[in-house]
C-alpha positions in Angstrom: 307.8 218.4 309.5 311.4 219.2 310.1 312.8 214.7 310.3 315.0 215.9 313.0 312.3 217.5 315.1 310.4 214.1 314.4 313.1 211.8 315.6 313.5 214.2 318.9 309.9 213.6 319.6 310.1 209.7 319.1 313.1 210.0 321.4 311.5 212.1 323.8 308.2 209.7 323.7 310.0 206.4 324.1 312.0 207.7 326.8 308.6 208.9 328.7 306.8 205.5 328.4 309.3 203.1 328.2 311.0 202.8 332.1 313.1 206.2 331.1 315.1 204.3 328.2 315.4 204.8 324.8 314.3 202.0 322.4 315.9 202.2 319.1 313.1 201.6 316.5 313.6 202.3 312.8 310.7 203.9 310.8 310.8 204.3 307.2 309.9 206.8 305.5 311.4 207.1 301.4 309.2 210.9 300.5 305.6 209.0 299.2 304.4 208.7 302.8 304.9 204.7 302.5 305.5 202.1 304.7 305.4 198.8 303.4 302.3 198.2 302.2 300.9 200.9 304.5 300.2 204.8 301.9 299.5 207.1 304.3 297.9 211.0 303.2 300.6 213.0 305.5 303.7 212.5 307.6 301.7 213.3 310.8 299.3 210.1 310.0 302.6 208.3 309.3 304.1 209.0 312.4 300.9 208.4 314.2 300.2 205.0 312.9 304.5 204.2 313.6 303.6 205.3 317.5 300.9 203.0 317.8 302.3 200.0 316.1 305.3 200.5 317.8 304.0 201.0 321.5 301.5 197.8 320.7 304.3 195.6 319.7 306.7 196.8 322.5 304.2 196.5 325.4 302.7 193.1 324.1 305.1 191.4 322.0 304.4 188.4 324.0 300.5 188.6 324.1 300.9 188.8 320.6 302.8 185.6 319.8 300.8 183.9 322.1 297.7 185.4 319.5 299.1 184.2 316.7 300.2 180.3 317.6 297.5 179.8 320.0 294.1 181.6 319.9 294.0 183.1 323.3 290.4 183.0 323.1 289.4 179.5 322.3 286.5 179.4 323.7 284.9 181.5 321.0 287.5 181.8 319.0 287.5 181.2 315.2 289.8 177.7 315.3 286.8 176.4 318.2 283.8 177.8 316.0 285.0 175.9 312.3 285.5 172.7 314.0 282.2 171.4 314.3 278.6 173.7 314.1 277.8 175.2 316.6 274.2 174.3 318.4 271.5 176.3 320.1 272.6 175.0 323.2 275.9 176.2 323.2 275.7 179.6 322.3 274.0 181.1 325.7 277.3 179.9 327.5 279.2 181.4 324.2 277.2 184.8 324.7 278.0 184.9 328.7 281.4 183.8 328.2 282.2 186.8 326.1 280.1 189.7 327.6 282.1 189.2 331.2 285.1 190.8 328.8 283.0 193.6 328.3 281.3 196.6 330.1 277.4 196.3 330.9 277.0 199.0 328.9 278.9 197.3 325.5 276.4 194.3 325.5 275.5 195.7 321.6 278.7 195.7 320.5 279.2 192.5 322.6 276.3 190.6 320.3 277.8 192.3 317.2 281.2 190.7 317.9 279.8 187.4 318.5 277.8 187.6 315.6 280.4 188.3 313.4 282.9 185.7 315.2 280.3 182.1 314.9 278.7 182.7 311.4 280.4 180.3 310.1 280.0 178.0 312.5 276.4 178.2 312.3 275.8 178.2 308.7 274.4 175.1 307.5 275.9 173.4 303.6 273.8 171.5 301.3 275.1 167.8 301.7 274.9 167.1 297.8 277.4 170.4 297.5 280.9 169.0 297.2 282.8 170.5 300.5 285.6 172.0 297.7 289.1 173.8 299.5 289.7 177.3 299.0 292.2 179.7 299.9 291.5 182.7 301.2 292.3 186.3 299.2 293.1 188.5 301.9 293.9 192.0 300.9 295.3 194.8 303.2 292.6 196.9 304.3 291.5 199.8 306.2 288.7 199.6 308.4 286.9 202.7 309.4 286.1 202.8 313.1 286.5 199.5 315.8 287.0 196.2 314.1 288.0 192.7 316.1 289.6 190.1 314.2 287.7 187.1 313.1 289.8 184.3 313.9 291.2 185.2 317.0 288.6 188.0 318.3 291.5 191.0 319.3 291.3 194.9 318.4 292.3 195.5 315.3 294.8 198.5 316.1 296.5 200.9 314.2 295.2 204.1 311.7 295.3 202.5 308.7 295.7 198.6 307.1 295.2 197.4 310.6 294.5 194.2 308.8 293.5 191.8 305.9 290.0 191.2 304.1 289.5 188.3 302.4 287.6 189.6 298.7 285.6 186.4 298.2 283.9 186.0 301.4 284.8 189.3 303.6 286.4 187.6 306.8 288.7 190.3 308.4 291.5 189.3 310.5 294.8 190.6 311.9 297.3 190.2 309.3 299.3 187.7 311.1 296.4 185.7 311.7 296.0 185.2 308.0 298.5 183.0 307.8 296.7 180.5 310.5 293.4 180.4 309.3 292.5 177.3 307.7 291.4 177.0 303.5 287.9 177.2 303.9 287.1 180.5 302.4 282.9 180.4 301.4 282.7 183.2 298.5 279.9 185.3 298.7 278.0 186.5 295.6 278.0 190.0 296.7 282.0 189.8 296.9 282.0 187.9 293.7 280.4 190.0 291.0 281.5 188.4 287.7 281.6 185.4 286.3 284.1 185.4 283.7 287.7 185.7 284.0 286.8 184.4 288.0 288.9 181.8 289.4 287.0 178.7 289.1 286.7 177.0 292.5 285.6 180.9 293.8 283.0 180.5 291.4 281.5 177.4 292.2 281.6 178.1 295.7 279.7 181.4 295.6 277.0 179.7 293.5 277.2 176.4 295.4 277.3 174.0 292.4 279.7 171.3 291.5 281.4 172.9 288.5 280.6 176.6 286.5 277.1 177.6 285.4 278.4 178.0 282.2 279.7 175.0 281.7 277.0 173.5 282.3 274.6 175.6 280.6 276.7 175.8 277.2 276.9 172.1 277.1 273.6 171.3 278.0 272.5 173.8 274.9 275.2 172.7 272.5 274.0 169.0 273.0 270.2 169.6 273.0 270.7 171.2 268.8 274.0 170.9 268.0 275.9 167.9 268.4 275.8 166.8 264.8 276.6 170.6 263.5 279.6 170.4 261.3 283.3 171.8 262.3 281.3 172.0 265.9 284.1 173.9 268.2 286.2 174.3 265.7 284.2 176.7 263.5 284.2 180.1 265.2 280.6 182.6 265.7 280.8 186.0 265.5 283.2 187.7 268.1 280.2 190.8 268.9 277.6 187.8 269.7 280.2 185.6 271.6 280.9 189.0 273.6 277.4 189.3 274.6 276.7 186.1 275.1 279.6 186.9 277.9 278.2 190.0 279.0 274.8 187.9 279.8 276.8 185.5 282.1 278.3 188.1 284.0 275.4 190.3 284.1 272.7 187.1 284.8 274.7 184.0 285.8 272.4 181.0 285.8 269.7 183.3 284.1 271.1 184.4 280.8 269.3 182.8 278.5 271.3 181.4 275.8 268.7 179.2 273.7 268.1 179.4 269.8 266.3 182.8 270.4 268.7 184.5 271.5 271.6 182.9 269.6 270.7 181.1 266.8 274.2 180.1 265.8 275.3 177.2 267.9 279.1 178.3 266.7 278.4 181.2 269.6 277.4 179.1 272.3 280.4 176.8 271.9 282.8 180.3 271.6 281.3 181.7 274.8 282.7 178.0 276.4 286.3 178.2 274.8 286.3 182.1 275.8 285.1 180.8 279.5 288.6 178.5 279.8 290.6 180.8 278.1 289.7 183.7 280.7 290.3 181.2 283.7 293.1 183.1 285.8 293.9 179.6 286.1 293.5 177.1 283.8 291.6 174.4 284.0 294.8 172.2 283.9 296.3 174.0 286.7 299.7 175.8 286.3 301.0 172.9 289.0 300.0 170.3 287.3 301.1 171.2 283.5 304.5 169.7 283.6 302.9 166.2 284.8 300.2 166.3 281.8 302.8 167.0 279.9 305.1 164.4 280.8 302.5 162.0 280.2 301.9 162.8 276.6 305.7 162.4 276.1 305.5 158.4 277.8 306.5 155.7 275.5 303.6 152.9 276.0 300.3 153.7 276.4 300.0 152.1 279.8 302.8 154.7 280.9 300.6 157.5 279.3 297.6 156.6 281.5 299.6 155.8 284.0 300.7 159.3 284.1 297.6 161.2 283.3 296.1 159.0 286.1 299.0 160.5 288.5 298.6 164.2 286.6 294.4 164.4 287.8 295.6 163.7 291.2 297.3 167.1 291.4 294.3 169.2 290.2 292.1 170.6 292.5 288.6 169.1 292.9 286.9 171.7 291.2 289.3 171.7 288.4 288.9 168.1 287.9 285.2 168.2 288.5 285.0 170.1 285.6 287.3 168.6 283.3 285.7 165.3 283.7 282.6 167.0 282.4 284.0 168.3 279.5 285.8 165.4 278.5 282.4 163.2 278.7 280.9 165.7 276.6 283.5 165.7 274.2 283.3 161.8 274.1 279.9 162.1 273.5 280.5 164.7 270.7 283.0 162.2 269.1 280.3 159.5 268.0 278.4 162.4 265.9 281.8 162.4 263.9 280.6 161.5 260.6 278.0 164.3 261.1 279.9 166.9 262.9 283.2 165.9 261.3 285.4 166.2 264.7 287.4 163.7 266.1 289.4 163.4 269.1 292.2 164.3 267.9 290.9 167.8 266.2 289.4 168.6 269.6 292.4 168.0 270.5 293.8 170.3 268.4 291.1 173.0 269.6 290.9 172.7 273.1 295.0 171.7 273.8 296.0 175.4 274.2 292.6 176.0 275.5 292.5 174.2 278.4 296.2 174.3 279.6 299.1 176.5 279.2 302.7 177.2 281.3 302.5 180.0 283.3 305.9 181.3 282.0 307.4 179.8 278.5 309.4 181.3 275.6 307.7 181.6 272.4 309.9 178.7 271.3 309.0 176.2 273.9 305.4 177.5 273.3 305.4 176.5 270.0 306.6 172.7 271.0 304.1 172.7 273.9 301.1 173.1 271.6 301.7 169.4 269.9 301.7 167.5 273.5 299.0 169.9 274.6 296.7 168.4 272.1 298.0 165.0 272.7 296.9 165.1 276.4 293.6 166.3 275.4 293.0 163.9 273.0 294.2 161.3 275.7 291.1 162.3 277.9 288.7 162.2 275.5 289.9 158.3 274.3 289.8 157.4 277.9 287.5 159.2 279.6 285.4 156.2 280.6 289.0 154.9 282.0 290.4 157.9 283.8 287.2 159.3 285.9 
């Protein structure tokens, strides 16, 4: 379509809807049908979606700030619904409060809405499940047909990306409300579909445990026939087998089956734990909370170095920590099998430094340097494990 045609139209439109004025609005447009983070299939879609966003944020700029701060909807909305559950007494009033918005005739899609809005208001946590944060991952998405947001229960409008789904646990909401709703995403196992190379606290979550299956799994194995196996982490299985041994995580979680029948070498049961933190998206020593580890291995004294480990676990998030206390314990453990298994704390040390953290952005030369205070703080935890957690 001929752009000066199109702006005539948008002139022509704006001046028929808006009080007989012309609004100036600017639309891009740079000959990929894109918009921000908006692709659109064809200029007419393009133009479409620019008419309705533009007439919705003209007519109800207002309403929509007011969305955004405040829900407008608290009595069902989601900020109401996550502060306490919600009991069987409450939600006949919930359920009459919201069909007088609607028709007699949209009582179905009335009951779907509410569904979807109290869900997590009514789902009930195991009390011996840690109550671990999470942030949401929203990702812009396109819904087909009517969809209301979750947190503050508005039309989603718009032709396309009308808003953001979270990938862990599917909440959809307007894409400003993403930034109000609260860290308490709940990952759902048909969302999360892997278990390697996840981010950690998603992982637990979804499975509702305290730390990762296969942490748990690999050291409960590697302790039951192999703590006194020499060069134990430090000796490496065979790369296929470790890869499989993967593959069964991902394909079984908390059912691969990972005992002497399967893998005979205990070498490939230790790999497939290494290759677990090495995959972490984030490390188990969070990218936050490197420079403080760090820092701590580089204290004078050793009071200053626990001192400053004991400030450095502070930062990590509970999950994280969770898990590294149950490695190190395990690793202590391993430790007085050393004239067996031959591996102090400092060669674990060694091993699991550049395992377990790393910066998220370094030059090959401060790399290099990291690696020697990397082992150092590993070594720390395992010597005062008993001290630190």
């Amino acid at each position: 379509m001929n752009p000066f045609l199109i702006a005539k139209l948008l002139q022509s439109y704006f001046k028929s809807r808006f009080g007989n004025q012309t609004r100036n609005f600017r639309l891009y447009y740079d000959g990929k049908h894109f918009v921000g983070e908006k692709r659109f299939e064809s200029i007419h879609d393009l133009v479409t979606d620019g008419l309705i966003t533009l007439y919705i944020e003209t007519k109800a700029a207002e309403y929509i700030a007011k969305m955004t701060i405040n829900p407008i909807y608290e009595h069902i909305g989601y900020t109401t619904l996550n502060r306490e559950p919600a009991h069987k007494k409450q939600m006949p009033a919930l359920k009459e409060t919201h069909c007088e918005k609607d028709s007699p005739g949209e009582d179905g899609k009335a009951e779907k809405r509410l569904t979807s809005l109290v869900r997590r208001a009514t789902l009930k946590e195991n009390e011996q499940i840690p109550k671990y944060e999470k942030v949401h991952n929203f990702k812009v998405h396109t819904f087909r047909g009517p969809h209301w947001c979750e947190y503050c229960a508005n039309f989603m409008w718009g032709l396309i990306a009308q808003g953001v789904k979270c990938a862990d646990c599917g909440l959809n909401v307007h894409k400003q409300c993403s930034k109000m709703v609260p860290n308490d995403c709940k990952p759902d196992l048909k969302h999360v579909k892997k278990v390697y190379s996840c981010d950690l606290t998603t992982l637990v979550k979804a499975h509702n445990t305290k730390r990762p299956m296969v942490v748990d799994m690999c050291i409960r194995e590697i302790e039951s026939r192999g703590l006194t196996s020499e060069g134990l982490y430090r000796v490496s299985g065979f790369t296929d087998l470790i890869e499989d041994a993967k593959m069964a995580f991902d394909r079984d979680g908390e059912k691969a089956d990972i005992s002497a029948n399967v893998y005979e070498d205990i070498n490939i049961i230790t790999g497939a734990l290494k290759l677990y933190f090495r995959e972490l998206p984030i490390p188990l020593i969070t990218y936050d909370s490197y420079p403080k580890f760090l820092d701590s291995a580089k204290a004078l004294t050793p009071d200053e170095q626990l001192g400053a480990l004991h400030e450095a676990l502070k930062l990590l998030p509970p999950a994280h920590c969770e898990s590294l206390r149950y490695l190190m314990a395990h690793l202590k453990r391993l430790t007085l099998h050393e004239k067996d298994n031959l591996m102090n704390a400092e060669n674990l040390g060694i091993v699991f430094g550049p395992t377990l953290m790393r910066a998220p952005e370094q030059d090959a030369m401060t790399a290099l340097n990291d690696i020697r205070y990397q082992r150092l703080v590993v070594e720390m935890l395992i010597k005062n494990e008993d001290i630190l957690f």
